[in-house]
C-alpha positions, 0 to 999 in steps of 0.5 A: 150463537144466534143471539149473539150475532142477532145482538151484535148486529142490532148494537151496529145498526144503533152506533149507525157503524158498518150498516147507513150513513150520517148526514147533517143538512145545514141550511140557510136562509140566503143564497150568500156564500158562507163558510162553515166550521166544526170546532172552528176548522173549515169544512166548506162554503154554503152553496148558492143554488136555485134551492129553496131553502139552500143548503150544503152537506156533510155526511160521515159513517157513523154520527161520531164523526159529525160531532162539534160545535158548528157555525158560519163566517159572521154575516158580512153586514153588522146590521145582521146576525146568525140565529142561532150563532152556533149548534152542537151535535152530539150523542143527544143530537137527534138522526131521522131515518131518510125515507127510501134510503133504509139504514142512513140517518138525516139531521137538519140545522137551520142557520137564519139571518136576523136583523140586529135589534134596533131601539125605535125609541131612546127614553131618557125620562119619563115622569109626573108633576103638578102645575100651578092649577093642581093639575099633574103634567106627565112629561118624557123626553125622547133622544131619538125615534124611529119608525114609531107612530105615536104615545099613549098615556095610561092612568090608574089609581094603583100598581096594576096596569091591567085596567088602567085609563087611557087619557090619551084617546087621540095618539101623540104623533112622534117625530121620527127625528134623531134629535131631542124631543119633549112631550106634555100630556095634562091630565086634569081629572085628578082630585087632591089627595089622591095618588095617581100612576101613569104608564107610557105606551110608545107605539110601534107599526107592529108592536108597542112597548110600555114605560113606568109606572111613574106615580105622583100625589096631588097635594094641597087642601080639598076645597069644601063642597058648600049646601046650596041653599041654607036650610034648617032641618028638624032636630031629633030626637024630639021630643028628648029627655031632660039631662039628654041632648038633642041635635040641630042640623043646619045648612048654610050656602056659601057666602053666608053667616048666621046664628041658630037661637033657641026661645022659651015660649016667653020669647027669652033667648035660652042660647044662641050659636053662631053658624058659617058657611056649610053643613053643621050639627048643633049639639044641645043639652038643655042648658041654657046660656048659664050652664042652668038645666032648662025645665020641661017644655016647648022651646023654639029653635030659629035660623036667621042668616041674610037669605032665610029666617026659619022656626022649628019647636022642640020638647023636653020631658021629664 
């Protein structure tokens, strides 16, 4: 009989039945006036008090009697919102005992007012072309700004922005206008053949937002890199083998053309090539001009061109 009663009082004691009271504490970030509702009926008005934070609330039983969905009349000014819109008490809703009031249970639901997110920046394009110098333009028109400090522009040679290079090191100031406006960045570190991404940062007071990436390929032909100087190097091997062959390299500066010729030790001309501006590499198989095999020997290799006249030896052997 005991256990009974024992299980029976324990089981009131959970429902919060005949033993405490149910509160629900809604508070709210401002002393305005608003009124409440559960399930969209009208239950009461906040009260403006000297409290912080102000509150108002409702108490009932047991919690089954504060159960619904509860929210205020909607902030006066558009400008803000309520976060969160709206809550829900139920059996999952979690009561706090009240220190010093044994057996009442305490729930506390914030209503705070928030300001309607606004756009500081309205993009309406952002993107990257070649000029006439090969340089890449990256261009992006605003169509209003607010509160907003600057640009910067980020550039990196794949998809991850994480190390990208900043080619902006002073910001581009923004307008602050509601009118249209169009920025230039130019960024003349690019090479052709390479494919660039660009990110875009605009800047806020307390935070920044980031656009892109927007990525472009420089077209067009590498210009060659020319030796400066024109040079004759050794051949090698040397000495080589009949029915082999040997390599001349040869260096020839820009603006200059010239020939390579190789001599018999009779002064004979065994054959010659022709050589432009740049880095080459004369292939010989020891054949003369005829197509004919050149015996074993010493033969002379020679660079003319209008700035050097050089003479090297080299061997074939049997």
């Amino acid at each position: 009989m005991k256990k009974i009663v024992l299980l029976s009082l324990i089981a009131m004691l959970a429902c919060g039945g005949l033993y405490g009271v149910h509160y629900l504490r809604i508070i709210t970030n401002t002393d305005d006036v608003y009124g409440v509702y559960k399930n969209n009926v009208y239950q009461a008005n906040t009260v403006p008090t000297s409290a912080t934070p102000n509150y108002v609330q409702f108490s009932a039983p047991d919690a089954t009697g504060l159960y619904g969905t509860w929210r205020l009349d909607p902030p006066a000014d558009p400008a803000w919102y309520w976060e969160p819109t709206s809550f829900v008490i139920n059996a999952a809703s979690a009561f706090f005992p009240i220190t010093g009031q044994p057996g009442d249970f305490l729930n506390v639901k914030s209503f705070n007012l928030q300001p309607v997110d606004y756009t500081p920046v309205e993009l309406s394009s952002f993107t990257a072309t070649l000029n006439a110098l090969n340089d890449i333009q990256i261009n992006w028109v605003t169509q209003s700004e607010s509160n907003m400090q600057g640009y910067r522009v980020y550039r990196n040679e794949n998809l991850d922005n994480i190390d990208a290079v900043l080619i902006t090191p002073i910001m581009v100031p923004a307008t602050n206008t509601s009118q249209q406006q169009s920025y230039t960045v130019v960024d003349n570190e690019v090479e052709v053949g390479g494919t660039y991404y660009y990110w875009l940062e605009s800047v806020e007071f307390n935070q920044s937002s980031y656009y892109g990436p927007v990525s472009i390929t420089v077209q067009g032909e590498v210009p060659p890199v020319y030796p400066e100087v024109t040079t004759l190097k050794n051949a090698y091997p040397n000495p080589f083998r009949a029915n082999t062959s040997t390599n001349i390299n040869v260096e020839v500066k820009d603006g200059e053309t010239g020939t390579v010729t190789i001599y018999n030790l009779q002064g004979k001309v065994v054959k010659a090539y022709n050589v432009t501006p740049g880095s080459h590499t004369i292939t010989w198989n020891g054949t003369d001009s005829n197509g004919n095999a050149c015996s074993s020997g010493i033969y002379l290799y020679k660079l003319s061109t209008p700035s050097a006249n050089a003479t090297k030896k080299m061997v074939i052997i049997k």
